[in-house]
N, C-alpha and C positions, 0 to 999 in steps of 0.2 A: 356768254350764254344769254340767252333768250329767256324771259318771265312773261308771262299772261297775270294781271291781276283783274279779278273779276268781285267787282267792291261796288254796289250802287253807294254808297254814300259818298257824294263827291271831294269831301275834307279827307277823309279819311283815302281814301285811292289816289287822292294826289301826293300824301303824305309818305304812303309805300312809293310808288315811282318815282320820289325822290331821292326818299333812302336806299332804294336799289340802285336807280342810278349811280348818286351815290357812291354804289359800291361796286363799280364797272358792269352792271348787270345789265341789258336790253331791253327796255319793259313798255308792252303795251297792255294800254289799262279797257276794258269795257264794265258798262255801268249796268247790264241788264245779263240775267243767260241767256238771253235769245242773244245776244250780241260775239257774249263769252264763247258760246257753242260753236257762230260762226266764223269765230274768229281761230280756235280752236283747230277747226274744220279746213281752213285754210293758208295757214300758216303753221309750221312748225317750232314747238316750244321745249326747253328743256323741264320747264319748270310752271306748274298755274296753281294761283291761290287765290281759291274758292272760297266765297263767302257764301254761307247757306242761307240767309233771308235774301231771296232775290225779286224784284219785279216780274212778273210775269213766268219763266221757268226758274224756278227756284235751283238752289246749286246742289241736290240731289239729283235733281233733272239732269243740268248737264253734265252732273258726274258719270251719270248711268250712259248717256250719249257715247260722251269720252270713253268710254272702256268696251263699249261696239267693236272698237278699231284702234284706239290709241295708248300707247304706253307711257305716257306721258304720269311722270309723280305729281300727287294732285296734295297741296297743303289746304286743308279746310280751315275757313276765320268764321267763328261765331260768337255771338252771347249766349248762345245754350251752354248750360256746363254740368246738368245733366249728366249722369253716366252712360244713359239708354242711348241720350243723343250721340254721344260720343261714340257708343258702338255699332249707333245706324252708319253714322260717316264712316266708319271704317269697315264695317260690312260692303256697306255699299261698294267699296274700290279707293278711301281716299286713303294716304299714305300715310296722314298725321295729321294730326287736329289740334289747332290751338284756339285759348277761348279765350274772347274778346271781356276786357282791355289787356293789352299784353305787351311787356318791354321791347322795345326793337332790338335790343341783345341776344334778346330768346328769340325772334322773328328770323333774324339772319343767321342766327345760329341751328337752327331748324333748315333753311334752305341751304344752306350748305351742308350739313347731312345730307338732305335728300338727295342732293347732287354727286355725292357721293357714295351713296347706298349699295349694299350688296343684292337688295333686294330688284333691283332693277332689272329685265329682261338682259337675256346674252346678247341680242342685238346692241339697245342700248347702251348695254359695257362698253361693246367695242368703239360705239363713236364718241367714246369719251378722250378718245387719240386719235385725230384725224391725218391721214398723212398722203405725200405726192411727192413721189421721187426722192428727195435728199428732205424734205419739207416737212416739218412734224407740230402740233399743237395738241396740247394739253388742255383738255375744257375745264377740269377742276381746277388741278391747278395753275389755271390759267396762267400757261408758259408756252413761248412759240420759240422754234430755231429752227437754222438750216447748219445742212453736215456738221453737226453736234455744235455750231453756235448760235447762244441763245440769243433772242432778237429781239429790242427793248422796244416793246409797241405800246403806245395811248389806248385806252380802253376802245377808243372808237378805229383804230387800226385792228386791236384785233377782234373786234365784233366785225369788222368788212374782212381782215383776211379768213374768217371762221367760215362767213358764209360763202367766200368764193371756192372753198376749198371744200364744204362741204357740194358745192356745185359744180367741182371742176370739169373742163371739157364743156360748161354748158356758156353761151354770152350769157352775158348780166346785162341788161338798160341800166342810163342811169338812173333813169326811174324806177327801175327795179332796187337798187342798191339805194338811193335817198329813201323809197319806203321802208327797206325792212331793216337798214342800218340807223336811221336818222329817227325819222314820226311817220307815221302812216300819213298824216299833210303836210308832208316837207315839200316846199317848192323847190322844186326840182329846176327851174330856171339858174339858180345860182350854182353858182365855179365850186361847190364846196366837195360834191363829189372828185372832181379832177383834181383837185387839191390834195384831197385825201387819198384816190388813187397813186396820185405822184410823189408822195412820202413814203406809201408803204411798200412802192416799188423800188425807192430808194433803199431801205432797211431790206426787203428779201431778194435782193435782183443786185444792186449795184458792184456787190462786191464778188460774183461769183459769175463764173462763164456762162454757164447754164441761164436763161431766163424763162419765167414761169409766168409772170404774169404779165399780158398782150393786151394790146386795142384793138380790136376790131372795130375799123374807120366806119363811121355811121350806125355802128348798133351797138358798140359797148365795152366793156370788156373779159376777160376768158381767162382762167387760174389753168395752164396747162403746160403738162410739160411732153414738147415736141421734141422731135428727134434732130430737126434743121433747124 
């Protein structure tokens, strides 16, 4: 799964994106809401935690943005601890608020609720099971198989089979796939995309007739299941 953290204070945001990492979670950090918003805006996340003192649009701002169009669960970090404040964030559209200083027990334990919330849109339930043909993944708890066996993937296999499947039928570049699997500045020069394609087509392709995941020679590759 995908995190947005949006944390100007640069100790502290790299301190989250380690401990999600960490904890096989995909996390890109922005330091500003203007940044947050656009990143928001153009990529899809399962999960952002909003810090409310922000630079420039503060993370009221981009909460109110976010909820224009987005269903996205939004975890709020502050040092307000306030009652009123707490009930502005959550009036506003945030999902849960936690006040800064706060254990990482209770941090990761809050986003994994939220990932699994009932409160979350009927849309969003459903692609909490992504599936294609005999091919199934589970976002929560993050488990992937084919024809009911399960497939023992590296966190970084199944954040690439997550996304290919949530894109199936479409090519992926590998610059597509080093950005939104790896760092938004992954050099994309190096073999690590091909590498990592070539493992995980090993684990969902090798042992079954059927094959799903294709190269298409000079643009990429394509999670699809064809009939030839």
């Amino acid at each position: 799964m995908k995190i947005l953290v949006v944390e100007d204070e640069p100790k502290l945001a790299e301190y989250l994106r380690r401990a999600l990492t960490e904890s096989s979670y995909i996390v890109d950090v922005a330091h500003s809401g203007t940044e947050g918003r656009r990143l928001a805006n153009d990529w899809h996340y399962d999960l952002v935690l909003l810090d409310v003192m922000l630079p420039g649009l503060d993370g009221y701002g981009v909460l109110r943005e976010l909820r224009r169009d987005k269903h996205v669960p939004v975890l709020m970090l502050t040092a307000r601890d306030k009652v009123e404040d707490r009930v502005r964030g959550l009036q506003a559209g945030a999902d849960d608020y936690l006040v800064k200083p706060f254990a990482l027990s209770e941090l990761l334990a809050r986003v994994q609720a939220l990932l699994r919330r009932g409160t979350l849109t009927p849309t969003s339930q459903q692609t909490m099971v992504l599936r294609m043909a005999d091919l199934e993944i589970d976002l929560v708890r993050r488990k992937a198989s084919r024809a009911g066996q399960r497939l023992d993937l590296t966190a970084k296999e199944f954040a690439l089979l997550t996304l290919l499947l949530r894109r199936h039928g479409q090519v992926l570049s590998r610059a597509a796939l080093a950005e939104q699997v790896w760092d938004m500045n992954f050099d994309s020069n190096t073999n690590v995309v091909e590498v990592a394609v070539r493992r995980l087509r090993g684990k969902i392709d090798d042992a079954f007739q059927k094959k799903l995941l294709h190269t298409v020679r000079g643009m990429g590759y394509v999670l699809e299941d064809r009939e030839t």
